[in-house]
LUMKELUM-744043 format. One record per atom (N, C-alpha, C): x, y, z; residue in one letter. Coordinates in steps of 0.02 Angstrom, whole numbers, plus 50000, padded with zeros to 5 digits. Layout:
N
XYZA
...
//
This chain:
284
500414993950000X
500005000050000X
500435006350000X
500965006750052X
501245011650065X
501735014349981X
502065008949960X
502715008949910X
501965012649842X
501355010849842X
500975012349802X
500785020149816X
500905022149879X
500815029849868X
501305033849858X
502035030649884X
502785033049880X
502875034749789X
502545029049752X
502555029149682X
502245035949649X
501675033749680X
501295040749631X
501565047149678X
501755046949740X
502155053949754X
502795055549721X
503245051749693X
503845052149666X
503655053449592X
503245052649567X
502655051749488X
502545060649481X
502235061549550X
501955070549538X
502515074749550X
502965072249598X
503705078149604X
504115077749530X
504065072849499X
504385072049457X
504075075449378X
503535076449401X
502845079349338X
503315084949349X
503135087749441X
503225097149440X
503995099949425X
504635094749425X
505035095849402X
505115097549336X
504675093449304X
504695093649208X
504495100749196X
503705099849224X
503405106249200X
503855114549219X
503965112949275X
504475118649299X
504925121049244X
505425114649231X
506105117249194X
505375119649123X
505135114749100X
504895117849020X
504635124849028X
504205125749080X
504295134549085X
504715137349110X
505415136249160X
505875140549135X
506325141549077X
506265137149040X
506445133848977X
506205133648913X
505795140148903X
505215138048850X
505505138348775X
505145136448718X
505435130748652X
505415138848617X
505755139748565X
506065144548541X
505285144148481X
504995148948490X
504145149448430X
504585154048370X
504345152848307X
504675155848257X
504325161348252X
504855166748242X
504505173648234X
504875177248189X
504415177948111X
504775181148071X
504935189348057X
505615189648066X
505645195848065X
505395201948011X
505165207947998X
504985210247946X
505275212647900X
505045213047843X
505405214147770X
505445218347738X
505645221447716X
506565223347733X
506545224047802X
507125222347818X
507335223347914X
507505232047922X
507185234047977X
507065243347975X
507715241648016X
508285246148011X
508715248348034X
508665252448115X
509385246748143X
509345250748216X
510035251548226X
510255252648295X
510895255048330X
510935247648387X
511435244948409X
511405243348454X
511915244048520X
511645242548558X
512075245948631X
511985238248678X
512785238748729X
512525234148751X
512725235048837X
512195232148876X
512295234648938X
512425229248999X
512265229349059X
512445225149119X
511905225849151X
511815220049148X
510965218749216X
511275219949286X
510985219349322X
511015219549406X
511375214849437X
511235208149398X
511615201549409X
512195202749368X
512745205949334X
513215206849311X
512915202649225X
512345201449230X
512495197749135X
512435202549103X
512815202049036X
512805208148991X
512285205948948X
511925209548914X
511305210148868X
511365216548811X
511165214448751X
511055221548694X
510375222648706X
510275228148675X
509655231048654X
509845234448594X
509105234648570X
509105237848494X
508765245548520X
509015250448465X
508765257548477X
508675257648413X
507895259448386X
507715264148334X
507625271248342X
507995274648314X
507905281748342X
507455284048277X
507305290648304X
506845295948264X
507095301548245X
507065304248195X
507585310848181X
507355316748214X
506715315148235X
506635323748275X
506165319148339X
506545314248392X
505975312048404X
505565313648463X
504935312548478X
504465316548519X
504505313648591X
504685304248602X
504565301748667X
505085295848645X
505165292048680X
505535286648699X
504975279548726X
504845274748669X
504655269048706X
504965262148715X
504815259748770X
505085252748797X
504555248748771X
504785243048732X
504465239248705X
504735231748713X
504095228148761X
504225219948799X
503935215048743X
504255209248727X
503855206348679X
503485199448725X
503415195748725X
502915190748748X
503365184648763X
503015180048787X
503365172048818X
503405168348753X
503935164648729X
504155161148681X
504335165348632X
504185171548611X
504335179348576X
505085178648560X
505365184148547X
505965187248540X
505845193848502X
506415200548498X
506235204348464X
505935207348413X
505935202548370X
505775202448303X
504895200748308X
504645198748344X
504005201348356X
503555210248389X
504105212948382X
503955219948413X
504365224548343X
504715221448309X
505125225048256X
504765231648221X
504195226048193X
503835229248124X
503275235548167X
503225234148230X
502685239048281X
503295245048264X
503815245048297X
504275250948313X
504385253448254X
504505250248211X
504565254048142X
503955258548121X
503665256748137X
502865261448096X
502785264948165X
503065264048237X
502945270648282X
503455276148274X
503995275048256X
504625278448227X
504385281248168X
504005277948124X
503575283448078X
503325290448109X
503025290048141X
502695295548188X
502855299748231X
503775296848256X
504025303048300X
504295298148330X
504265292648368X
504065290248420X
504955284448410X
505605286248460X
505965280548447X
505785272748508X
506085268148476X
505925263948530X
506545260348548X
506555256148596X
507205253248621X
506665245448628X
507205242448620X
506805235348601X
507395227748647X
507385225148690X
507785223048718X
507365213548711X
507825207448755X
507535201048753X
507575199548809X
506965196248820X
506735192648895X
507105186748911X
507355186348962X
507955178648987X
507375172848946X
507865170448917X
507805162048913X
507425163048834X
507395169248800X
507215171648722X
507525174048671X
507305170648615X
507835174748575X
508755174148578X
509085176848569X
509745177448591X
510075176848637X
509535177048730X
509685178448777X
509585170748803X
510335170248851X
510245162548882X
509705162048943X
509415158648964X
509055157449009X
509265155649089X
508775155349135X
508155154449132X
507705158649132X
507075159649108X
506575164749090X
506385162749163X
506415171749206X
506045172049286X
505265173549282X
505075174049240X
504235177549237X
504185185049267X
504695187949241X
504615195549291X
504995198149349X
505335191749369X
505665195949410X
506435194749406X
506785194349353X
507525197349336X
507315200749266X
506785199449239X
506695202749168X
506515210049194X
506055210949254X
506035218549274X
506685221449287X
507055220149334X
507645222949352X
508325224749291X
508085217649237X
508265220349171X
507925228549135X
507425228649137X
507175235149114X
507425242149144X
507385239849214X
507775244549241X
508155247749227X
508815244449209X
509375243349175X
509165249349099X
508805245449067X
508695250649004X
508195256748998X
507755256449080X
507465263849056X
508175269149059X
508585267749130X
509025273349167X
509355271649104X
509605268649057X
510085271348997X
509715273648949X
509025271648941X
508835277448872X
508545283548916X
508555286348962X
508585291149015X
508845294349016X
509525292148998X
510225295949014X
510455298248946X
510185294848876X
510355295148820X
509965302448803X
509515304748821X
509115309448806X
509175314948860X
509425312248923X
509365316548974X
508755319448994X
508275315148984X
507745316349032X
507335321648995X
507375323348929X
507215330448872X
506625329048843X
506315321548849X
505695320448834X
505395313248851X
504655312548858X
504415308348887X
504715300448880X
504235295948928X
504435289448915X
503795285648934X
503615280648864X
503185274748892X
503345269348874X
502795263948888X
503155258648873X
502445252748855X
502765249348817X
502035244248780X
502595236248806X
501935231748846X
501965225248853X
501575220448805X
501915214748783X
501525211348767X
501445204648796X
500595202048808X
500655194248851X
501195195248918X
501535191448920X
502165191748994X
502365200748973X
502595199548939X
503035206648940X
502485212948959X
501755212848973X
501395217149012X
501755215849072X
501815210349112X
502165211849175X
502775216549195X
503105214949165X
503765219649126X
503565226949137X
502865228149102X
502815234549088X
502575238649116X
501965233849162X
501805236049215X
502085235949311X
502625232349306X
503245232449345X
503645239149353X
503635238549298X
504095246049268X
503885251449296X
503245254149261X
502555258549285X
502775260849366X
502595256149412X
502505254949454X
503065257449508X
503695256349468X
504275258149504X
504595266249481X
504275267549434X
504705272749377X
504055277649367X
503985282049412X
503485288049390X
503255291249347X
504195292149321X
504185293349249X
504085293749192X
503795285849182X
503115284349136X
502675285349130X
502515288149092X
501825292749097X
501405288949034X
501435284049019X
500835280748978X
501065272648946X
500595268348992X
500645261248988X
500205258648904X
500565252348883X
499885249348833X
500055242248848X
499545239048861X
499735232648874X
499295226648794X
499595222648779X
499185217248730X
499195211848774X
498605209148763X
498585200448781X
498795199948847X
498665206048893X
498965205148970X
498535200649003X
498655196449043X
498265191949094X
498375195949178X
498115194649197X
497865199949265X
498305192849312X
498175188749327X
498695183549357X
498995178949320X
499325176049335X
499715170849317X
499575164949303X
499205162549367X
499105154249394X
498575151649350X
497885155449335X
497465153249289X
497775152749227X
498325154249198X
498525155049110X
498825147849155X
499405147249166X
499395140349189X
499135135849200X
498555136249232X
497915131049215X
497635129149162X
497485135649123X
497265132349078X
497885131249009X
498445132649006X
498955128348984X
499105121348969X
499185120049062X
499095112049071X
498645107349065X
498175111249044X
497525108049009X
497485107248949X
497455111948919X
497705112748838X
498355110048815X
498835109548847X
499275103948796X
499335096948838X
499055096548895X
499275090348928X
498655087648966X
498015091048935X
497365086948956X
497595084049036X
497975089549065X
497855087149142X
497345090449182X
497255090049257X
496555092849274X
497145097649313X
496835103749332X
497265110149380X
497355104149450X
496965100449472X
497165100149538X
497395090849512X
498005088449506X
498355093049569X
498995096049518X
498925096049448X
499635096649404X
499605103149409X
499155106649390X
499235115149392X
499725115649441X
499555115749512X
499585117749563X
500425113549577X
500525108849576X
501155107649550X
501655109649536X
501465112649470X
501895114349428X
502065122849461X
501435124149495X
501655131349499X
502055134249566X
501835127249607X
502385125849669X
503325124949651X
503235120449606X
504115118949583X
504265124749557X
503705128849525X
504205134549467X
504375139149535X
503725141349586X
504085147249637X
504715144749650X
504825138049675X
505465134449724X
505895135449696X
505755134349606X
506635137149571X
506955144049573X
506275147149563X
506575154349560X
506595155249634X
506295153649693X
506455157349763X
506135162649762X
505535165349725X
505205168849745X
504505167249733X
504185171149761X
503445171449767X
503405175249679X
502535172249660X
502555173949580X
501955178849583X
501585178749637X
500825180449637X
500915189449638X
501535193749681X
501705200949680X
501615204049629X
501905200349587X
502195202449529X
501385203449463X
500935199949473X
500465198249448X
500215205449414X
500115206749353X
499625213549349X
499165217249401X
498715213049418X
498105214949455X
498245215149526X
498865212649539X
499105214549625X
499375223549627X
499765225149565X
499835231949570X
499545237949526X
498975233249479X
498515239249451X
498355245449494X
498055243949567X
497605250849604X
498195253549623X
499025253349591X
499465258649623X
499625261949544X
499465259949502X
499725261849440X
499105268749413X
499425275149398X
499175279649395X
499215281749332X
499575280849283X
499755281449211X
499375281149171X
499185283949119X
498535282149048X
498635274849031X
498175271049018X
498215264949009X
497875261548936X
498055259748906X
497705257048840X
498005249848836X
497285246348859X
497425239848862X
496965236048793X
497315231048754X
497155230448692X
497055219648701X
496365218348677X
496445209948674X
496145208548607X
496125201248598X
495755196548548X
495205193348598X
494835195148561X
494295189948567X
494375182648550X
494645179548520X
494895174848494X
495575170048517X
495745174248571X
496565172548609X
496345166448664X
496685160448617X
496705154948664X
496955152248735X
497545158548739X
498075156348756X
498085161948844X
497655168548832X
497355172448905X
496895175748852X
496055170948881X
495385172948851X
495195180248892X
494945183748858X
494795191348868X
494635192248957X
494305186048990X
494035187949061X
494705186149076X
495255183949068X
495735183449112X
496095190449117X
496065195949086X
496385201949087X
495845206449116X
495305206549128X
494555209549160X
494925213349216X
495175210449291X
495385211549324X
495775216949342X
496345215649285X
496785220149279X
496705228149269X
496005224949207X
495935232649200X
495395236549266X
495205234149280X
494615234549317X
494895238849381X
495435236149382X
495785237449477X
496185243649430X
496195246049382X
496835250049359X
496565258249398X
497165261549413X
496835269049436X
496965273049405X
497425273449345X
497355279049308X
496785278749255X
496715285449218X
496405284449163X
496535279149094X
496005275149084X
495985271649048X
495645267248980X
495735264348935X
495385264948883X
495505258148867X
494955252948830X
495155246648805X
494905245648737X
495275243348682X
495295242548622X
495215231748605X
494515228548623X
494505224748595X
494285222148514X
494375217248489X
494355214248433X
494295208648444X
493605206948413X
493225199148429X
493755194748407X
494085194348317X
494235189648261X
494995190348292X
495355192648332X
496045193548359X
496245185748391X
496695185848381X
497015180548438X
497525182948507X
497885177848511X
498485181848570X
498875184248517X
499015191448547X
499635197548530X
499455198548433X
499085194648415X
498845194348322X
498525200948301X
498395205448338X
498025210748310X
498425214748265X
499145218248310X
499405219948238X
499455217548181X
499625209848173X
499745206348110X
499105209548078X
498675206748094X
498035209348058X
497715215448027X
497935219548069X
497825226048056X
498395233148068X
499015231048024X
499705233448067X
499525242548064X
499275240848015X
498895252147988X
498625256248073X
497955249548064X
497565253648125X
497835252048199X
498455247448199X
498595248048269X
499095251348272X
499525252248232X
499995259348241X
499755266448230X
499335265948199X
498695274248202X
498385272848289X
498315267948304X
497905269848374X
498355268748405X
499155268448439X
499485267548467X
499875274948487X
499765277748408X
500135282048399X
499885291048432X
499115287148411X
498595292548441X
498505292348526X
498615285548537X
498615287548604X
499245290448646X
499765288648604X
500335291648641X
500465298348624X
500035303148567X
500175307848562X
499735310848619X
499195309848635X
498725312248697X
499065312648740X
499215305848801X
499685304148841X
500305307248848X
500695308648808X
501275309148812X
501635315648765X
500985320348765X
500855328148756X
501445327748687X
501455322148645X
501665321748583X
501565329148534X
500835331648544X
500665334048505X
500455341748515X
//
């Protein structure tokens, strides 16, 4: 009896180990870059933990603000490319950097909390690049809303958030994850998996969550979803916006998926991106 529960306990530690490393570990999603490739600068800097990291800078020849731009989980830059290029149309330069464990950058992906302290890192240098002579916001996408709203939160300075495909917590996109590719039930693999991932990183994941620091975030907010996003369905971001305290505005689209709206419509989401940051961020 006993060796029969020792089994299936050694069965589930061994699940929450897997699942753990594959999300700190996640599979490299192809993301094609756009055509012709818009020309940048690159610079390269030192995280907090001493790793060195580049970032890309598109600058603007006369430009009006400075944005930080997070790309999403399994992402890499080249999913935020073709956005910055058509906001750099408009005035607007951006700095475009990669989330641990994406893209170019070795891993492990923390969910927010060495990727914030990374940003850090690159607001105070595109800060210092401008000397503080004109505004700064910053657009998240999926994970990289955490990022952005981390940022927000710590950095006053920002004076206008946009988040895509943000999920308000964590633990439910995880649930229903582990459902969707591994037809397991949340209790007890969810819960599992989301126990081993805190234990690796050593921290708590739930702080960090959108909707734990929405009612401190005071910034213009333009939060943007799909109706159609499998991956955090529209009520999982509800929250977020809901608890938010600055002024705020939401731009859904039924036929969208996760982070797919620009693809779809790259015209009208850089016209409404662009419009809101000229409001916000006294562009104009």
């Amino acid at each position: 009896m006993w060796w029969i529960v020792g089994v299936i306990g050694c069965a589930l530690v061994g699940w929450g180990l897997w699942a753990a490393n594959r999300l700190l570990n996640p599979d490299a999603h192809l993301v094609f870059p756009p055509f012709p490739r818009p020309a940048y600068t690159t610079a390269v800097l030192t995280a907090a933990d001493g790793i060195s990291f580049d970032v890309w800078l598109l600058e603007a020849p006369t430009p009006r603000a400075t944005l930080l731009i997070c790309h999403g989980y399994y992402a890499n830059r080249d999913q935020v490319l073709a956005l910055a290029e058509r906001l750099r149309g408009r005035g607007y330069e951006s700095v475009l950097f990669e989330l641990r464990g994406h893209g170019s950058r070795p891993g492990p992906c923390t969910f927010g909390i060495k990727e914030s302290e990374d940003a850090d890192v690159v607001l105070r240098w595109a800060t210092a690049r401008h000397r503080g002579e004109w505004p700064i916001g910053v657009i998240g996408f999926s994970m990289g809303a955490v990022i952005a709203c981390q940022l927000a939160l710590r950095h006053p300075t920002i004076r206008a958030v946009v988040t895509d495909s943000a999920y308000s917590r964590f633990f439910p996109v995880l649930q229903r994850s582990v459902w969707r590719q591994h037809r397991l039930p949340s209790i007890p693999f969810a819960w599992i998996a989301w126990w081993m991932l805190q234990l690796a990183l050593r921290k708590p994941l739930g702080p960090l969550d959108p909707a734990a620091v929405a009612a401190r975030l005071h910034q213009p907010l333009l939060a943007i979803q799909g109706g159609e996003d499998q991956r955090v369905p529209p009520q999982f971001g509800e929250d977020v916006y809901a608890r938010w305290a600055g002024p705020k505005e939401r731009w859904c689209e039924p036929t969208a998926s996760h982070v797919g709206l620009f693809d779809r419509q790259p015209q009208a989401y850089g016209d409404r991106l662009a419009a809101f940051f000229d409001r916000t961020l006294g562009g104009v």
